[in-house]
MINUGU-291755 format. One record per residue (C-alpha): x, y, z; residue in one letter. Coordinates in steps of 0.2 Angstrom, whole numbers, plus 2048, in hexadecimal, padded with zeros to 3 digits. Example, Ala and Ser with C-alpha at 12.3 -4.5 7.8 and 13.67 -1.06 7.14 Angstrom:
+-----+-----+-----+------+
:  px :  py :  pz : rest :
+-----+-----+-----+------+
: 83E : 7EA : 827 :    A :
: 844 : 7FB : 824 :    S :
+-----+-----+-----+------+
END
This chain:
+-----+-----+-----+------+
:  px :  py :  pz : rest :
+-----+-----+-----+------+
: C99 : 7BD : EEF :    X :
: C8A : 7C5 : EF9 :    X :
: C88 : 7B6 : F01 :    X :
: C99 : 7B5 : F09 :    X :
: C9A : 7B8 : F1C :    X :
: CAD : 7C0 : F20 :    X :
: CB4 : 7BC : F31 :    X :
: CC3 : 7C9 : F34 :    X :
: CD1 : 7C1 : F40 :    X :
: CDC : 7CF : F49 :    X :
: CE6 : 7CD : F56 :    X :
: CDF : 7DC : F60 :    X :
: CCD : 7DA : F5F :    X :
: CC9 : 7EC : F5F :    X :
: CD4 : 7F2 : F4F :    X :
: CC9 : 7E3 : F47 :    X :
: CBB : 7E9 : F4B :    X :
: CC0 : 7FB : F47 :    X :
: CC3 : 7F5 : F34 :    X :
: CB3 : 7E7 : F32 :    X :
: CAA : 7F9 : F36 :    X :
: CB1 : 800 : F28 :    X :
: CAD : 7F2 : F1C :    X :
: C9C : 7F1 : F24 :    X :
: C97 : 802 : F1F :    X :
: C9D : 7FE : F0D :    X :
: C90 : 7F1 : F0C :    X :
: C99 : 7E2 : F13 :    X :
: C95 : 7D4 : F1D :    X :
: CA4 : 7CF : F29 :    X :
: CA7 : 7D0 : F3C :    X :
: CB9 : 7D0 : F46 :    X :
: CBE : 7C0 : F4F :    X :
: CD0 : 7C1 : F5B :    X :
: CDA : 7B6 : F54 :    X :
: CED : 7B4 : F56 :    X :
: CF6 : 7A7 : F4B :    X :
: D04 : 7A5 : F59 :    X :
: CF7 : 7A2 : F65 :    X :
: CEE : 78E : F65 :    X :
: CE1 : 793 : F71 :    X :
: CDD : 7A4 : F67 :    X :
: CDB : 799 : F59 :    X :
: CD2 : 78C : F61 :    X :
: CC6 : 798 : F67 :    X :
: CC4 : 7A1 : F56 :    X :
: CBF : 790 : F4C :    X :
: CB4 : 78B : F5A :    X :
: CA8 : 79A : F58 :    X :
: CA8 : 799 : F44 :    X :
: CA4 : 787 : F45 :    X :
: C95 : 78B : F54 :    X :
: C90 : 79A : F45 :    X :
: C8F : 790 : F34 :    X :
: C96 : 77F : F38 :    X :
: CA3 : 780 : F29 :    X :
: CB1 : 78B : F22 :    X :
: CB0 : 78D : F0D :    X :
: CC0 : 79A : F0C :    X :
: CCF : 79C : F1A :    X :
: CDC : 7AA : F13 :    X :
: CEE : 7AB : F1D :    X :
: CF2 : 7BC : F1E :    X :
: CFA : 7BF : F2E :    X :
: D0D : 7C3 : F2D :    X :
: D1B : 7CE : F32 :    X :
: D2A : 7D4 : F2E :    X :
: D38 : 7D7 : F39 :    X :
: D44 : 7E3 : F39 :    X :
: D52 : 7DD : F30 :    X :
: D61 : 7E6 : F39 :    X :
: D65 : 7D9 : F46 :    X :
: D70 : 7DA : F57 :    X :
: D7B : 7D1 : F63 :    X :
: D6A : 7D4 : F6D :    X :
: D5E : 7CE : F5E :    X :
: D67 : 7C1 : F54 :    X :
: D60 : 7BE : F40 :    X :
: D5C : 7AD : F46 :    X :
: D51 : 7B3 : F54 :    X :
: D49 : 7BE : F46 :    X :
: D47 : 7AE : F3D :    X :
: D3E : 7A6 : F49 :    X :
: D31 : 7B3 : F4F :    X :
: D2F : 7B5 : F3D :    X :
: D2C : 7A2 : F38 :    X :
: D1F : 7A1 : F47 :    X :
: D14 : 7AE : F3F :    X :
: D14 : 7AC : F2D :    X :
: D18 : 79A : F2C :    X :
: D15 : 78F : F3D :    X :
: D06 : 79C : F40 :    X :
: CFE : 799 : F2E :    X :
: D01 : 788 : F2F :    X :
: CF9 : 787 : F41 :    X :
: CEA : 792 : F3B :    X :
: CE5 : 785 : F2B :    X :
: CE8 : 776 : F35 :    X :
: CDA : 77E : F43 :    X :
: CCD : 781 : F36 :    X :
: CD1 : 771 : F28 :    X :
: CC1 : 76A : F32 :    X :
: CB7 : 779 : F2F :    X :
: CBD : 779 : F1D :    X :
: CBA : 765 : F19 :    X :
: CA9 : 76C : F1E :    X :
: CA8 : 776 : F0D :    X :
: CA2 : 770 : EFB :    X :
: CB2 : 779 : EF6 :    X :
: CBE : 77E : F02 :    X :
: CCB : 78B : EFC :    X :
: CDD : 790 : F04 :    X :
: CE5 : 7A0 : F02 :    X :
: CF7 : 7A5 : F05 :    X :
: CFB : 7B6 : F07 :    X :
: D0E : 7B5 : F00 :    X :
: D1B : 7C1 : EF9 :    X :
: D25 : 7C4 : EE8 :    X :
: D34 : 7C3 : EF6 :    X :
: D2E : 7AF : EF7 :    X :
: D33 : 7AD : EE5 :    X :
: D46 : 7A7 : EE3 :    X :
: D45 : 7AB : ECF :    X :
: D3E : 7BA : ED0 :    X :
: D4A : 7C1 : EE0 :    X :
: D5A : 7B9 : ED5 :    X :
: D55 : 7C0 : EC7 :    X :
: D4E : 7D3 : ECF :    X :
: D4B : 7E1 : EC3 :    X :
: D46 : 7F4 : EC9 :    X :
: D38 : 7F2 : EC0 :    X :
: D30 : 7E5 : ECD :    X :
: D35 : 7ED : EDC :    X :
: D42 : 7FE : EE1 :    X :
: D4D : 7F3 : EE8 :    X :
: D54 : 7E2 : EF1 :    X :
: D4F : 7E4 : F05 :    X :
: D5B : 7D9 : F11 :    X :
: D4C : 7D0 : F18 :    X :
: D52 : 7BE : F1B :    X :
: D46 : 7B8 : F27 :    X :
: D36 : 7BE : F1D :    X :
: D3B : 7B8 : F0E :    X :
: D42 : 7A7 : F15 :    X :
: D30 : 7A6 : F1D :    X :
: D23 : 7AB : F0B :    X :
: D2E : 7A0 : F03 :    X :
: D2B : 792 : F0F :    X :
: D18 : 798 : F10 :    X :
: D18 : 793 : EFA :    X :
: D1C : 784 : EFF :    X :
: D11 : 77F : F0F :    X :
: D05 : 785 : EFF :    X :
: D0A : 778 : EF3 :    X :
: D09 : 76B : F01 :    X :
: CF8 : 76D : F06 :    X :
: CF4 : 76A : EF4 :    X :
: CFD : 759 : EF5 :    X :
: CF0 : 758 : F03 :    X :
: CE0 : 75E : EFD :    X :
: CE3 : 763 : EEC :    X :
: CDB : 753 : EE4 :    X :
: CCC : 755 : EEE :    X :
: CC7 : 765 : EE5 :    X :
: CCF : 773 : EF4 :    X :
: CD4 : 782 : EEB :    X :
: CE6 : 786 : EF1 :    X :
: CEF : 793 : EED :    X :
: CFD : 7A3 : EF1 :    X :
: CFC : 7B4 : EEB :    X :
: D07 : 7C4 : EEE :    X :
: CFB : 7D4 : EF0 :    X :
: D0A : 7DF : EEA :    X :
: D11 : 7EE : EF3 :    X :
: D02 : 7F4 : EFD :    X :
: CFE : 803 : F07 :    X :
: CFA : 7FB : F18 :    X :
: D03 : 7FC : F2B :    X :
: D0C : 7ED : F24 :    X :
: D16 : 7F8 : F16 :    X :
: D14 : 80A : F22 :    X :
: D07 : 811 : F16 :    X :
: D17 : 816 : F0A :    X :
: D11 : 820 : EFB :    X :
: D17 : 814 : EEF :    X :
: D0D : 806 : EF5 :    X :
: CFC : 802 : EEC :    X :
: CEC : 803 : EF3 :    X :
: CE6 : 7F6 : EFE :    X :
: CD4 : 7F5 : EF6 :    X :
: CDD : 7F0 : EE5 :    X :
: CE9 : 7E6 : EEC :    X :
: CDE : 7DA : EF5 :    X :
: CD4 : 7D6 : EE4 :    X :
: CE2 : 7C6 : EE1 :    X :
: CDD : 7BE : EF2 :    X :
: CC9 : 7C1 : EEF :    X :
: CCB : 7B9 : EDD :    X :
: CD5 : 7AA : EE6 :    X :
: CC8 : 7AA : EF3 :    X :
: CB8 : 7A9 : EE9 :    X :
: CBF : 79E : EDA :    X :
: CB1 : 791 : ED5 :    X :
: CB5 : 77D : ED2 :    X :
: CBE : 781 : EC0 :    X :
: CC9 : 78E : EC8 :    X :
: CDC : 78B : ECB :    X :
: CE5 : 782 : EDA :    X :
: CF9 : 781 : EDF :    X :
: CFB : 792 : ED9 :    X :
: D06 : 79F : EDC :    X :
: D00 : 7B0 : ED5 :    X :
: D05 : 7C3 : ED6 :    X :
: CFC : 7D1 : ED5 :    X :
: D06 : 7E0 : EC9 :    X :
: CFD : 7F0 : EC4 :    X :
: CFE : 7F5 : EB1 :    X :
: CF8 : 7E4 : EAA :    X :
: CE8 : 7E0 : EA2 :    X :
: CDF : 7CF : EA9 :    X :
: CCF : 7CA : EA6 :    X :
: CCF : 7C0 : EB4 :    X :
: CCD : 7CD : EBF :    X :
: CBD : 7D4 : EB7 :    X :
: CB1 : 7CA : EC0 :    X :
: CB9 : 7CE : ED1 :    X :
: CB6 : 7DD : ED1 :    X :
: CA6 : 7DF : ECA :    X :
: CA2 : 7D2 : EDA :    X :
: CAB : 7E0 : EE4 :    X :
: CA0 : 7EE : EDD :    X :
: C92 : 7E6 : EE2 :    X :
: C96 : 7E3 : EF2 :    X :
: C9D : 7F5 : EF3 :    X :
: CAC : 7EF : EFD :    X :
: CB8 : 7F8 : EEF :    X :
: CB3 : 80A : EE9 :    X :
: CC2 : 80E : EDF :    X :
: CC6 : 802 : ED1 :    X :
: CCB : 80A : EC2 :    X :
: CDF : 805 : EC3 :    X :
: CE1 : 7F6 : EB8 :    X :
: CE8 : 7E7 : EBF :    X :
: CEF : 7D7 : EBA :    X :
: CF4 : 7C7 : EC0 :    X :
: D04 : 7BE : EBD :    X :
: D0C : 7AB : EC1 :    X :
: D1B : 7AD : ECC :    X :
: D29 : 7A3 : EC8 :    X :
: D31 : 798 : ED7 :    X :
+-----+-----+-----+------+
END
């Protein structure tokens, strides 16, 4: 893991940089890039300069994403929503692996993470119990578009799976970020990201075509060595709260 270099895309260059300071001083070795998903050019840029750096890409994770507000108007239709929300977490992700599948063919063992949502899972949202989430939220067009993202997941495995990429989706949980407005009941980031790490430093006997969720109050082995990675590396400071994984059913 200390030998992993972490290049941070943002959209505004300087809140990248703001937080790769932050993970800097905790010992970490990354640096912002601009990168928008909705922009061909930004991403054009952004592989060119990796590839002039190290030539090859070993792990791309798709995390950009928004969520809309759901209350729609004669002035802001729900299938306008839809569309802005599809060209971020859906056409943008599928833009942003398409740019850098060169950079990652590069790589003895490419992996591909998806940063999904429980709200993508048609069993789990049917069959909703309180004790997953508070409540059902009207958000059609984010849903439709994790949903879609699983899928664009189990595609690229069609594609690369056999030639030994590591592929795979995971929901973070409720986390305490800009995305969920920092709401106390929210996890904290630091744990939460621990699924994509694992995903994103898996060896060549780790899983592929996976969709996984990350749930507090369950013991998983799995996790162990992840964070004793993490530890090292200082990048998490706080990880007493046991965590656990768990197969999301689609």
């Amino acid at each position: 893991m200390s030998d992993y270099h972490v290049f941070l895309g943002s959209r505004d260059l300087d809140k990248g940089k703001t937080a790769a300071s932050q993970i800097q001083e905790a010992g970490g070795s990354i640096e912002a890039i601009q990168l928008d998903v909705t922009d061909r050019t930004s991403l054009s840029t952004a592989r060119q300069y990796i590839e002039t750096r190290f030539e090859r890409l070993d792990v791309l994770v798709s995390n950009a994403a928004i969520l809309l507000n759901p209350k729609v108007s004669p002035e802001y239709s729900l299938g306008q929503a839809m569309q802005d929300t599809f060209a971020t977490n859906t056409s943008g992700a599928t833009d942003l692996v398409e740019e850098f599948i060169p950079l990652l063919k590069c790589s003895r063992l490419p992996r591909l993470v998806f940063v999904s949502s429980g709200y993508a899972s048609l069993h789990r949202f049917a069959n909703f119990t309180p004790s997953y989430t508070t409540t059902k939220f009207f958000t059609p067009a984010y849903a439709c578009s994790k949903a879609t993202l699983n899928m664009l997941m189990l595609q690229y495995n069609v594609q690369y799976g056999n030639k030994g990429w590591k592929i795979n989706a995971c929901c973070p949980g409720f986390t305490k970020t800009n995305f969920s407005n920092h709401d106390e009941q929210a996890g904290p980031a630091n744990e939460s990201a621990l699924i994509a790490v694992k995903l994103a430093t898996l060896g060549e006997d780790g899983e592929t075509e996976t969709t996984v969720n990350l749930r507090p109050g369950h013991v998983s082995s799995v996790l162990l060595p992840v964070r004793t990675l993490l530890r090292e590396l200082r990048l998490v400071r706080q990880y007493n709260l046991v965590l656990g994984l768990e197969k999301l059913d689609s």
